[in-house]
The first five atom37 places (N, CA, C, CB, O) and aatype in JSON, in Angstrom:
{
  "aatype": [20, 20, 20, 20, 20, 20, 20, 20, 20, 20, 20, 20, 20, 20, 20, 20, 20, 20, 20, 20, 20, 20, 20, 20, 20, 20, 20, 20, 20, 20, 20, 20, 20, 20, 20, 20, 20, 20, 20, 20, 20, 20, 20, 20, 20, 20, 20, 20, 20, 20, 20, 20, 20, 20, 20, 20, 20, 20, 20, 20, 20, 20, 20, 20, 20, 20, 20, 20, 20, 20, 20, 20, 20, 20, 20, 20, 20, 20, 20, 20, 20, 20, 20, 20, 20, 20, 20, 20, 20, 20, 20, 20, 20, 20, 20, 20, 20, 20, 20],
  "atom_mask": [
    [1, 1, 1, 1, 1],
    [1, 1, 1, 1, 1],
    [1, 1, 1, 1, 1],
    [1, 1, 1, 1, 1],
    [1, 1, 1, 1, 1],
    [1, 1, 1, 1, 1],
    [1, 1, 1, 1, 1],
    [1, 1, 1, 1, 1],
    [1, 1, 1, 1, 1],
    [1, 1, 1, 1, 1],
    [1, 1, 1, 1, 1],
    [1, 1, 1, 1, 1],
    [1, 1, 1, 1, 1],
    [1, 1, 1, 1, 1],
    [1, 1, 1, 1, 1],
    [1, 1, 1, 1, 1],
    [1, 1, 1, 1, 1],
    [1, 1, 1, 1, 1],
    [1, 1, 1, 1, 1],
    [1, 1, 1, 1, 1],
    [1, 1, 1, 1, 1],
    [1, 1, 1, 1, 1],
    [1, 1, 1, 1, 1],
    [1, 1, 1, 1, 1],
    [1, 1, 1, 1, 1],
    [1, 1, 1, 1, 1],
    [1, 1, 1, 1, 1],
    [1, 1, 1, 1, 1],
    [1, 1, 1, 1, 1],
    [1, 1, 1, 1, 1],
    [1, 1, 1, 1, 1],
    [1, 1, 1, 1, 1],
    [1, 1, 1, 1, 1],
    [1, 1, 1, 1, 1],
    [1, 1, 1, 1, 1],
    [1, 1, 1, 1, 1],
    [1, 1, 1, 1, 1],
    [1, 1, 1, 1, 1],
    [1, 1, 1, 1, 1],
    [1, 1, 1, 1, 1],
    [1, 1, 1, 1, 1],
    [1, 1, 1, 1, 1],
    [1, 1, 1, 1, 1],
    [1, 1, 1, 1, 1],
    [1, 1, 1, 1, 1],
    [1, 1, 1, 1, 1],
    [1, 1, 1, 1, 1],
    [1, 1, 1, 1, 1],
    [1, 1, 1, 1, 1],
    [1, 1, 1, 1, 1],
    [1, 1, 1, 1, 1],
    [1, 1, 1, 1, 1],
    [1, 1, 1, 1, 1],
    [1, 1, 1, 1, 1],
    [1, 1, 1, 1, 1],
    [1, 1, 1, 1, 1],
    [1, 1, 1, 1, 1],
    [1, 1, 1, 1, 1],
    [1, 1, 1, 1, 1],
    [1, 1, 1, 1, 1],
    [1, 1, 1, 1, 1],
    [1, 1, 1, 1, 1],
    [1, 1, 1, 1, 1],
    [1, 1, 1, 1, 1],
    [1, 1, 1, 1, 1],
    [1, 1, 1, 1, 1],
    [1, 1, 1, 1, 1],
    [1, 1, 1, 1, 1],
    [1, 1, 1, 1, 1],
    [1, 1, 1, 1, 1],
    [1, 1, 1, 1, 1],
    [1, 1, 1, 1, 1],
    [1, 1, 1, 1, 1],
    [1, 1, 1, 1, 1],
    [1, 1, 1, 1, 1],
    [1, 1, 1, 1, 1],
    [1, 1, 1, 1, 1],
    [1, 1, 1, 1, 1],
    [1, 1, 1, 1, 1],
    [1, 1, 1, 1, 1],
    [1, 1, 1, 1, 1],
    [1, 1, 1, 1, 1],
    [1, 1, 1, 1, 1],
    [1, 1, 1, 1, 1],
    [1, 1, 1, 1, 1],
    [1, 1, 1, 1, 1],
    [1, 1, 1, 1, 1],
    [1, 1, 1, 1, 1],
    [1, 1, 1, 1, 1],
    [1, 1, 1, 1, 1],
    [1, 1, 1, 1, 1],
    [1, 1, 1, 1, 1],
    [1, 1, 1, 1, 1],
    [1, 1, 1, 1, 1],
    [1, 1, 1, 1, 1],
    [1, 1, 1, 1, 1],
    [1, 1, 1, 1, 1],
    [1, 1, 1, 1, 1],
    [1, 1, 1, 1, 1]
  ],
  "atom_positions": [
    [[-8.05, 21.19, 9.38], [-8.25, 22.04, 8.23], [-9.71, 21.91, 7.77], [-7.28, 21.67, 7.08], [-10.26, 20.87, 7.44]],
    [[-10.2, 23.04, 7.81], [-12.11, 22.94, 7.27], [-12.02, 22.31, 5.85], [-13.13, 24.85, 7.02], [-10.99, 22.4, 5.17]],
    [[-13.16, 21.65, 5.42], [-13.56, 21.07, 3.67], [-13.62, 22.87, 3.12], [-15.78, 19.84, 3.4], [-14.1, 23.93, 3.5]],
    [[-12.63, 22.22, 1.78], [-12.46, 23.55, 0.97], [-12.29, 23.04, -0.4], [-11.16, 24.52, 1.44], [-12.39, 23.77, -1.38]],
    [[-12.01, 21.75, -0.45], [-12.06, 21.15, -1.69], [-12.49, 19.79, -1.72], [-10.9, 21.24, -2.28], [-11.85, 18.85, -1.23]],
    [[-14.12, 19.68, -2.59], [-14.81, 18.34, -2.57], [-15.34, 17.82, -3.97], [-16.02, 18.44, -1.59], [-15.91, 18.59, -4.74]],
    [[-15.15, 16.61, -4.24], [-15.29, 16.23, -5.35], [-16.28, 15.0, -5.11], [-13.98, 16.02, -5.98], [-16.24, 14.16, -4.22]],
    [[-17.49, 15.17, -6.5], [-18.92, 14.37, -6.43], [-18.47, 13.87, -8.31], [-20.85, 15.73, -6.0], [-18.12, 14.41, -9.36]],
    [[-18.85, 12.21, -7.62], [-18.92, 11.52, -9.21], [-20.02, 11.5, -9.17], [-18.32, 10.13, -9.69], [-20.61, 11.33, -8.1]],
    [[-20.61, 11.64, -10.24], [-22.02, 11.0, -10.76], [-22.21, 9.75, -11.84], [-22.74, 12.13, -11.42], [-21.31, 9.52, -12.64]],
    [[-23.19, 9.11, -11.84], [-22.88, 7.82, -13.23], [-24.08, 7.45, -13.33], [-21.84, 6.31, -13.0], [-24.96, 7.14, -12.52]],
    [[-23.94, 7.55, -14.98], [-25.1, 7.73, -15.75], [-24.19, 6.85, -16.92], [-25.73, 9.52, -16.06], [-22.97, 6.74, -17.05]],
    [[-25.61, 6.14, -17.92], [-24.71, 5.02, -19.06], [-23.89, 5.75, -20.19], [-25.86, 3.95, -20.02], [-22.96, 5.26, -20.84]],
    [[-24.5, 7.24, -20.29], [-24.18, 7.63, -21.23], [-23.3, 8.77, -21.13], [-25.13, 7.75, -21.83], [-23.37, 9.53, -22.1]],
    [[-22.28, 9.19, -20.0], [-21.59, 10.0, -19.4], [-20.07, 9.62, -19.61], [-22.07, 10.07, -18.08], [-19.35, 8.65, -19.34]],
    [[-19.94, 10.91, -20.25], [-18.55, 10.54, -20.54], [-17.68, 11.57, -19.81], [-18.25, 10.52, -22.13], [-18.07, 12.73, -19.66]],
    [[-16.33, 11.08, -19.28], [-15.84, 11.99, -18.38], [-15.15, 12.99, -18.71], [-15.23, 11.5, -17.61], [-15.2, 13.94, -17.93]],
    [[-14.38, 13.12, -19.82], [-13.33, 13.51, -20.52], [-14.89, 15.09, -21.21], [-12.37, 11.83, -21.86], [-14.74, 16.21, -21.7]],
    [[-15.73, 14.53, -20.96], [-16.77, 15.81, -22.14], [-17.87, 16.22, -20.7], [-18.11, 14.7, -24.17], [-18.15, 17.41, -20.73]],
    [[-18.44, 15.57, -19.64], [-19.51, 15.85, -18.65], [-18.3, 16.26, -17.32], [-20.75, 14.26, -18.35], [-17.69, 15.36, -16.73]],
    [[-18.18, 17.14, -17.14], [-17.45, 17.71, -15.76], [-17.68, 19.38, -15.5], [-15.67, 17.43, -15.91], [-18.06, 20.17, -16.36]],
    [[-17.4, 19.65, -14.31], [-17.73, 20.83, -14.07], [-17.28, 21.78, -12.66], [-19.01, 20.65, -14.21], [-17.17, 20.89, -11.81]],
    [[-17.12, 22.43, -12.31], [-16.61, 23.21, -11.33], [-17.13, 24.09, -10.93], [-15.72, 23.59, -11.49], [-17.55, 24.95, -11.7]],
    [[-17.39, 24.26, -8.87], [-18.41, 25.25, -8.83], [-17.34, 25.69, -7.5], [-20.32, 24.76, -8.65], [-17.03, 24.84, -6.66]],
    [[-16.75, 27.3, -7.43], [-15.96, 27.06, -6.76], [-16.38, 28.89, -6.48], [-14.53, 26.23, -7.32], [-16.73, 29.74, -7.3]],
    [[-16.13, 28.98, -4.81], [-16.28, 30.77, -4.42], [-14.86, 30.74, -3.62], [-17.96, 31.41, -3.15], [-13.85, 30.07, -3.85]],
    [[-15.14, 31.66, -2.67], [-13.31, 32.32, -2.06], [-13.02, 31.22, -1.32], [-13.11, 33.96, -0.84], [-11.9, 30.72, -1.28]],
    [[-14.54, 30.6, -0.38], [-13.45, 29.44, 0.61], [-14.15, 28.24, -0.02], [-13.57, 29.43, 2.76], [-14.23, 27.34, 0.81]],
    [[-14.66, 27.93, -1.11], [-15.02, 26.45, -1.26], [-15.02, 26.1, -2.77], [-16.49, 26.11, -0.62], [-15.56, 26.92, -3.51]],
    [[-14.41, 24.86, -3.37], [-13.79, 24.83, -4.56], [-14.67, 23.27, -4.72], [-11.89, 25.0, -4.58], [-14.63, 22.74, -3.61]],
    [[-15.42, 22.39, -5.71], [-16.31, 21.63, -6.0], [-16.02, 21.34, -7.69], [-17.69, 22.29, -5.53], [-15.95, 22.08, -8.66]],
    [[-15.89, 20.05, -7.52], [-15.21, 19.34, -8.7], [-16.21, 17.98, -9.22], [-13.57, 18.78, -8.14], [-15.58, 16.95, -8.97]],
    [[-17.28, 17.74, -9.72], [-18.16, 17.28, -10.69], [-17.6, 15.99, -11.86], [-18.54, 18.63, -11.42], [-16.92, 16.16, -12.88]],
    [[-17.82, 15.46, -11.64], [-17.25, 14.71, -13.2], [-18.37, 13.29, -13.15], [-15.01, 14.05, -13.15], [-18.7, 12.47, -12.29]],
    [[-18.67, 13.51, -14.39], [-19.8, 12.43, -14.73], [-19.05, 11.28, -15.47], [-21.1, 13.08, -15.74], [-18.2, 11.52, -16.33]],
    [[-19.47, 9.83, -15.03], [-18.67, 8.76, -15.89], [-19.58, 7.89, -15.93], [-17.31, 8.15, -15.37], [-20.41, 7.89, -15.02]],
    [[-19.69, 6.88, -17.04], [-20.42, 5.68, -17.35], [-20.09, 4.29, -16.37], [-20.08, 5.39, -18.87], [-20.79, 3.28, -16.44]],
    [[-19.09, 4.4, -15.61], [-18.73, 3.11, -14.56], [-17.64, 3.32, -13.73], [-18.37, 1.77, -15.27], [-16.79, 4.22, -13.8]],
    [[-17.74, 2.37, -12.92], [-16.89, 2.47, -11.85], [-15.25, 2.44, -12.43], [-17.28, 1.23, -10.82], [-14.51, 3.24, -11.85]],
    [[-14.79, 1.82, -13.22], [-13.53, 2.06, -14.03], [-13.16, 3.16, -14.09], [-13.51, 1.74, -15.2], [-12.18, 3.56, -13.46]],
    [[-14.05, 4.07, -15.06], [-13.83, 5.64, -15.24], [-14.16, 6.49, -13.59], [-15.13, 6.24, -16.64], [-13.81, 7.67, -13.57]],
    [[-14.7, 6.02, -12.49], [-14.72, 6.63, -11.41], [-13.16, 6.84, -10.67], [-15.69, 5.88, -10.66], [-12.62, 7.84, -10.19]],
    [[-12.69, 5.34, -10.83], [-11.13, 4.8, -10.52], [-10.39, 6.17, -11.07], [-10.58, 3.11, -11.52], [-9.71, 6.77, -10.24]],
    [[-10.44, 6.55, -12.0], [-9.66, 7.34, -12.67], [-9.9, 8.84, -12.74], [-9.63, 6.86, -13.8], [-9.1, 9.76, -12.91]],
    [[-11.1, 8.84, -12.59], [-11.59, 10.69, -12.08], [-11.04, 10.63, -10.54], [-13.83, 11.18, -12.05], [-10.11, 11.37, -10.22]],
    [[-11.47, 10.0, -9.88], [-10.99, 10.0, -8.55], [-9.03, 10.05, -8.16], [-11.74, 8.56, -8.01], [-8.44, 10.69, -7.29]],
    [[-8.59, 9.29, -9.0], [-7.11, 9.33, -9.01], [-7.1, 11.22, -9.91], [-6.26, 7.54, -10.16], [-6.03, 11.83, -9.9]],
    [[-7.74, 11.56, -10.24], [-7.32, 13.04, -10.79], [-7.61, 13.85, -9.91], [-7.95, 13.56, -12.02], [-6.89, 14.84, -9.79]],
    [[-8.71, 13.67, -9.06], [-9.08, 14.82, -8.24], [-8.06, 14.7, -7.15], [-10.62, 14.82, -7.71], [-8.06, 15.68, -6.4]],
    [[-7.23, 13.81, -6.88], [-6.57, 13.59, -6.01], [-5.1, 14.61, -6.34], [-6.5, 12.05, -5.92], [-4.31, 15.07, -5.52]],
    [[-5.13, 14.74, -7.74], [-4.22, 15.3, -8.06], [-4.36, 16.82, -7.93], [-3.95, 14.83, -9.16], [-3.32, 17.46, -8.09]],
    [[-5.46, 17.49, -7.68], [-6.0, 18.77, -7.53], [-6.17, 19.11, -6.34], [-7.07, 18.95, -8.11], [-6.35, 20.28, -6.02]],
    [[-6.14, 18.24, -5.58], [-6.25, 18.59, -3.72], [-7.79, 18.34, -3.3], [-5.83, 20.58, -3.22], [-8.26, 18.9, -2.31]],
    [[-8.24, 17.81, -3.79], [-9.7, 17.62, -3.56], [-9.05, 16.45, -1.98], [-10.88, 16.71, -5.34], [-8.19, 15.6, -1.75]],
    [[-10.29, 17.31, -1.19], [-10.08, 16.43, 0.24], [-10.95, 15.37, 0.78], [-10.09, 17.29, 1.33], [-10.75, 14.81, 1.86]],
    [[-12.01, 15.1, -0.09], [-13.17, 13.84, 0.14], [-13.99, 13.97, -0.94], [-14.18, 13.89, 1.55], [-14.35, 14.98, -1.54]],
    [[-14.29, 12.6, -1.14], [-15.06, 12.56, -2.43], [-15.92, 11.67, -2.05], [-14.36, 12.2, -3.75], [-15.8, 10.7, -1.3]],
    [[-17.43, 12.39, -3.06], [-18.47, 11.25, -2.77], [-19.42, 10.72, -4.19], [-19.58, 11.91, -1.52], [-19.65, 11.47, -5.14]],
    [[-19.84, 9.46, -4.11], [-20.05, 9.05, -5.22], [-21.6, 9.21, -5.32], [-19.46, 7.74, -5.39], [-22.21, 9.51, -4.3]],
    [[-22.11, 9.06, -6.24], [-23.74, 9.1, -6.37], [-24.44, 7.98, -6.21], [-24.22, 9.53, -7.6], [-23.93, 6.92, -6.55]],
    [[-26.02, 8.05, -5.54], [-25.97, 6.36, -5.15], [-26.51, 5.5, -6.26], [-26.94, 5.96, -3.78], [-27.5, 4.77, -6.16]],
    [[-25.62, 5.69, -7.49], [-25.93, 4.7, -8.55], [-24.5, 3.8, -7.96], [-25.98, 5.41, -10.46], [-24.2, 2.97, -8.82]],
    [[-23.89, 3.76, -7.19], [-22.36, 3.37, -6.96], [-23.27, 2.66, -5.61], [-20.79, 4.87, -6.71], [-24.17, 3.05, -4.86]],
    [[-22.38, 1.23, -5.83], [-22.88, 0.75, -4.5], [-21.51, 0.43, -3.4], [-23.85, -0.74, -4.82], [-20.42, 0.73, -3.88]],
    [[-21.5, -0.04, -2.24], [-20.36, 0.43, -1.02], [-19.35, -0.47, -1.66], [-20.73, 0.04, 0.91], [-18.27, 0.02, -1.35]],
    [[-19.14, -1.56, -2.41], [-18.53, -2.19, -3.55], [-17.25, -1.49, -4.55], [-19.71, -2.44, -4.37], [-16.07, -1.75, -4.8]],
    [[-18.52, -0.17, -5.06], [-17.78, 0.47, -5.79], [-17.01, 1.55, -5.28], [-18.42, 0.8, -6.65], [-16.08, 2.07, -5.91]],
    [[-17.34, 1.85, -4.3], [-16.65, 3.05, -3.83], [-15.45, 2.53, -2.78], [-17.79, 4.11, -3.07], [-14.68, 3.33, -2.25]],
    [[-15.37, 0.95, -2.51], [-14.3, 0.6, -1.48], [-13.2, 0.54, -2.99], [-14.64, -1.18, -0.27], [-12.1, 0.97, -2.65]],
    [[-13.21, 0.2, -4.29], [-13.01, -0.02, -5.53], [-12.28, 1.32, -5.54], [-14.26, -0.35, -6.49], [-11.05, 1.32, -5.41]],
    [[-13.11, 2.75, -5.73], [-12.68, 3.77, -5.98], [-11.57, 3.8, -4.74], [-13.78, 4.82, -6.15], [-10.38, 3.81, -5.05]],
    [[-11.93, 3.8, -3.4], [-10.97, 4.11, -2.56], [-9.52, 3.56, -2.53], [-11.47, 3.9, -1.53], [-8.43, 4.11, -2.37]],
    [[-9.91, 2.25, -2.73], [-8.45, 1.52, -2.96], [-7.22, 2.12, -4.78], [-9.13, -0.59, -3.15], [-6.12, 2.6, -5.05]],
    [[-7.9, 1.86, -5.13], [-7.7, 3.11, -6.5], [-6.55, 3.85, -6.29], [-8.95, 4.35, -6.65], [-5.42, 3.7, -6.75]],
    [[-7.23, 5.11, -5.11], [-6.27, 6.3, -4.78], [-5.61, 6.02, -3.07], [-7.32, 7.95, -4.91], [-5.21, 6.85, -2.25]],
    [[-5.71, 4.51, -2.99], [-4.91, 4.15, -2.08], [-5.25, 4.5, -0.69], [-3.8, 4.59, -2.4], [-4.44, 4.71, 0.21]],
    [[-6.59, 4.53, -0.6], [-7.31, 5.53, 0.52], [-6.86, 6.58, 0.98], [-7.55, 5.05, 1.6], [-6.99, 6.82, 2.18]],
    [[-6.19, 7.49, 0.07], [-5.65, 9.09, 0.55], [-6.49, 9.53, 1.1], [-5.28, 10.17, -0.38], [-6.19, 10.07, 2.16]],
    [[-7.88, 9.53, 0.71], [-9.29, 10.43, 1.16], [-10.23, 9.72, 1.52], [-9.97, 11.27, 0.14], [-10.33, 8.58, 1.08]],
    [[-11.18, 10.25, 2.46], [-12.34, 9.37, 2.46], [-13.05, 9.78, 0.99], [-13.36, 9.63, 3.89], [-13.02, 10.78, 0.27]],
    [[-13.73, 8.43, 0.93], [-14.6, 8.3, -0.09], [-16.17, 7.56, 0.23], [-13.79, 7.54, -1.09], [-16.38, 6.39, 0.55]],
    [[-17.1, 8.6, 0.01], [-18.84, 8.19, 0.29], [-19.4, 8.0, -0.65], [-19.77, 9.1, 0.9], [-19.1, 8.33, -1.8]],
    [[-20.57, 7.26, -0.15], [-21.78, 7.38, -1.51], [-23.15, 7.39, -0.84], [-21.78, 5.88, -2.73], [-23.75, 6.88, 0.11]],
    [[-23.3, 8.2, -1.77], [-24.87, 8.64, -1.28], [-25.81, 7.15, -1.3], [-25.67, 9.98, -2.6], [-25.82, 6.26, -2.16]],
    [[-26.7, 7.26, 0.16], [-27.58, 5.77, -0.09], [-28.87, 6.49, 0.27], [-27.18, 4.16, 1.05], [-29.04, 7.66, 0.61]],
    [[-29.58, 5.64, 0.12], [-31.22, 5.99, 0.02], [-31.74, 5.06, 1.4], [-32.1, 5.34, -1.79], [-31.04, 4.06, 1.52]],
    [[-32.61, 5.15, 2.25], [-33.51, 4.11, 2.97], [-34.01, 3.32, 1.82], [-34.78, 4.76, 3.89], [-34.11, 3.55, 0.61]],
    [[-34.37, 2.05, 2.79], [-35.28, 1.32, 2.12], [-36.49, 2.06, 1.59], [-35.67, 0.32, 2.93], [-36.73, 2.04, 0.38]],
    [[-37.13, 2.6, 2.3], [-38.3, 3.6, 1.74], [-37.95, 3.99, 0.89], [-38.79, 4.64, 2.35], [-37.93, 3.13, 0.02]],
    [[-37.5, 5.18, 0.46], [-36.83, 5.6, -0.45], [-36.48, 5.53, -1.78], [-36.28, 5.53, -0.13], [-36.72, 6.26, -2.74]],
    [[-35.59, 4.04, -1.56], [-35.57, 2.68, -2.76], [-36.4, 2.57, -3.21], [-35.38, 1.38, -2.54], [-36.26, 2.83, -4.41]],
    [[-37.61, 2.22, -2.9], [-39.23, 1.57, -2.96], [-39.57, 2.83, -4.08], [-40.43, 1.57, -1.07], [-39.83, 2.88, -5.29]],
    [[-39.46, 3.43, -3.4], [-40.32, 5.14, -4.02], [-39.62, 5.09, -5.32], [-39.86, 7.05, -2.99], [-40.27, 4.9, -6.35]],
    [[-38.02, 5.29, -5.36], [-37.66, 5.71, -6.87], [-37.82, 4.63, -7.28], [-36.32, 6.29, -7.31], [-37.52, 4.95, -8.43]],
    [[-38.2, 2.81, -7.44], [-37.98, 1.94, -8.18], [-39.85, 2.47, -8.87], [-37.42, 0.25, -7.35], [-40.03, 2.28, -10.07]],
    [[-40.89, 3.01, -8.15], [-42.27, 3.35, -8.24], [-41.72, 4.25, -9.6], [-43.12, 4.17, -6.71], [-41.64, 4.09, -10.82]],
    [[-41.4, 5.26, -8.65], [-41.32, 6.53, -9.65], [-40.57, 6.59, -11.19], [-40.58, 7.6, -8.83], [-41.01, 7.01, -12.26]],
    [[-39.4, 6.05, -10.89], [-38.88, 6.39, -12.01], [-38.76, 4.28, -12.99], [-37.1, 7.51, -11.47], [-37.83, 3.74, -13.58]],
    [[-39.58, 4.0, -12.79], [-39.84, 2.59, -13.73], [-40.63, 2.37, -14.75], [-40.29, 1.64, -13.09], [-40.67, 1.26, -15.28]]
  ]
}
């Protein structure tokens, strides 16, 4: 079955899930958003999207492979679950840039 339904956490300190979410969805592809302050509240957006048919979810790389084995176990590994990582380069650059 092709990806037709995908869901992205994001986490930020001041993101609340229940008020930061969003949906971007056309005829064949449906995208489910939800912003949370920690991996707790990820546990629990993730157990919802599960409830919507979302077929893989990926976390933002404020989530480290920690948190997302956390999220996966959660929803019992129904889905895969990713997180975005950066190279070392990369790392280097945003600790430059944004410090």
């Amino acid at each position: 079955m092709p990806l037709q339904r995908y869901g992205f956490i994001v986490k930020a300190a001041d993101l609340e899930f229940f008020k930061h979410h969003a949906r971007i969805a056309s005829e064949n592809f449906h995208m489910s958003i939800s912003g949370v302050s920690n991996v707790d509240e990820a546990m629990l957006v993730a157990q919802e999207m599960i409830t919507k048919g979302v077929q893989l979810i990926e976390l933002c790389g404020g989530f480290s492979t920690d948190d997302a084995r956390q999220v996966s176990d959660a929803i019992n590994d129904h889905i895969p679950v990713g997180v975005v990582q950066y190279t070392e380069q990369e790392r280097a650059r945003l600790q430059r840039e944004l410090a």
